[in-house]
C-alpha positions in Angstrom: -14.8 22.1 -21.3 -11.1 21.0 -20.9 -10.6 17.8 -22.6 -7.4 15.1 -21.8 -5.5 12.8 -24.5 -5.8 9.3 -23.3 -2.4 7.5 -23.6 -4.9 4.6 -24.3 -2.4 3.3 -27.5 0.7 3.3 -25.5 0.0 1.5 -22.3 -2.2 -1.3 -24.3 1.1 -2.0 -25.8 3.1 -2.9 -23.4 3.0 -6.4 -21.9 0.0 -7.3 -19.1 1.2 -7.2 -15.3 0.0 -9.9 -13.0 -2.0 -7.4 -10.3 -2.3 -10.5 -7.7 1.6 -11.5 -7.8 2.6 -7.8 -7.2 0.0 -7.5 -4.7 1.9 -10.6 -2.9 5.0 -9.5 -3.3 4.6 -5.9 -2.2 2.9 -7.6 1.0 5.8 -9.5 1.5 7.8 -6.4 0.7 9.9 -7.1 -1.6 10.0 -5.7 -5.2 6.5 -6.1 -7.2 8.8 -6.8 -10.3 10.9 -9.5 -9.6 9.8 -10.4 -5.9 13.5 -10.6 -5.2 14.7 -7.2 -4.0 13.8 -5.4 -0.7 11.3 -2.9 -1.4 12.2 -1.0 1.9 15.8 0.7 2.7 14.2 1.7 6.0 10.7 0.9 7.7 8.7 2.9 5.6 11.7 4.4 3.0 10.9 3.0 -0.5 13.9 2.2 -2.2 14.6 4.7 -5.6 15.2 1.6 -7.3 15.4 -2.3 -6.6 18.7 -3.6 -5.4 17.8 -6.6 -7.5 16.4 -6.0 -10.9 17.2 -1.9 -10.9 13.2 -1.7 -11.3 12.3 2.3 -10.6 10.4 2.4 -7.6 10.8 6.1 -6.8 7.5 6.6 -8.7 5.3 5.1 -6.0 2.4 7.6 -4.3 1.0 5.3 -1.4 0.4 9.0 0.3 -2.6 8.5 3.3 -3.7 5.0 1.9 -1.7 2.7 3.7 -2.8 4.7 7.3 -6.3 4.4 6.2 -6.0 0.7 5.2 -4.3 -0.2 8.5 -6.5 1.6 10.8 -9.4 0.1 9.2 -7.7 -3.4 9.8 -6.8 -2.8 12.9 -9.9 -1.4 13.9 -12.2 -4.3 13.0 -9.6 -6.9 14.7 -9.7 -5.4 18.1 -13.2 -3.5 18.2 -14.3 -7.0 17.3 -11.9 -8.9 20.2 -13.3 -6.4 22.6 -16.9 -7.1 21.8 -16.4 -10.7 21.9 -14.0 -11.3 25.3 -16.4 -8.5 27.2 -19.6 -11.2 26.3 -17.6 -14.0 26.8 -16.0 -13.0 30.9 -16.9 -9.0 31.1 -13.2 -9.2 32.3 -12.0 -5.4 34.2 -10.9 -2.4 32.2 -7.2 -3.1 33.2 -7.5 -6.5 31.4 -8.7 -4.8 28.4 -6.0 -2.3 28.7 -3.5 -4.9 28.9 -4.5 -6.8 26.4 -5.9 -4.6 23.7 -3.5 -1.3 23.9 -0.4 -3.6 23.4 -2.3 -5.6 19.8 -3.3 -2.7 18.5 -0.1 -0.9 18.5 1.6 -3.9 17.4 -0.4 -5.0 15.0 -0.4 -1.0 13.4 3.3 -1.6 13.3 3.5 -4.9 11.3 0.6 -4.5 8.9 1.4 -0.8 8.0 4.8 -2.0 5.4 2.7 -4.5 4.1 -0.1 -2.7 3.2 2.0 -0.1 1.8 4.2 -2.9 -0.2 0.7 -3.9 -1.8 -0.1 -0.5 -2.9 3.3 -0.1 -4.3 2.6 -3.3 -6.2 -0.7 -2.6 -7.3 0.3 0.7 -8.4 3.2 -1.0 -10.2 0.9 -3.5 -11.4 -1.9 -0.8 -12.9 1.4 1.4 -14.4 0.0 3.9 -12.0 2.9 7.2 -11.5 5.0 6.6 -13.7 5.6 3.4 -13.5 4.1 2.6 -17.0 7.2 4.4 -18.8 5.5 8.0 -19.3 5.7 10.4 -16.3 1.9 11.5 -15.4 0.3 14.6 -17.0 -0.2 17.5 -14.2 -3.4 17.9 -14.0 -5.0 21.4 -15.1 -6.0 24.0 -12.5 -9.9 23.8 -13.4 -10.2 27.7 -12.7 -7.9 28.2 -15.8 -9.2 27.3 -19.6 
């Protein structure tokens, strides 16, 4: 059995992070440190560090969570819209069409650097990556021992 060395000592050192002001920040995309800097160079480019503070940034790993998080959004916003306008007036297809394709890709768009600014918070928030100080340990391969 392979066993791991917490860094338990370490990380219960270092000062507490607030997880719900770097949750806001991040949504409003701006640095989960000092909520001054842009956390974005481009629409989805993470800065390497904030242009404000000179926090590290480069550690985040949002990866296929922000995607998920948005299309799960998304998804309950206009499944629930359609459900609700075809009881109300059971209006044609082309008014769904014209009303639902045009939300949903908008609404994708403007929620997708949010959620992803929260998850770089959090993460920053939880010392998650690297952003605790200590790089992460790569993990073993389990077929070697």
């Amino acid at each position: 059995m392979i066993e791991y060395e917490a860094n338990e000592p370490a990380a219960a050192s270092l000062p507490k992070r607030d997880i719900k002001t770097s949750l806001l920040r991040g949504l409003r995309q701006k640095c989960p440190a000092c909520g001054k800097g842009a956390l974005y160079r481009q629409y989805l480019k993470v800065n390497d560090r904030c242009p404000a503070c000179g926090e590290e940034l480069f550690h985040q790993r949002a990866d296929d969570a922000p995607p998920y998080f948005t299309m799960v959004i998304v998804g309950h916003v206009v499944v629930g819209g359609i459900l609700v306008l075809e009881q109300a007036v059971a209006p044609p297809t082309w008014v769904h069409l014209a009303i639902w394709l045009p939300l949903t890709i908008g609404l994708s768009l403007w929620l997708l650097p949010r959620v992803k600014g929260a998850l770089v918070g959090l993460q920053w928030a939880l010392r998650m990556h690297g952003f605790g100080g200590a790089e992460d340990e790569p993990v073993p391969d389990p077929g070697t021992r």
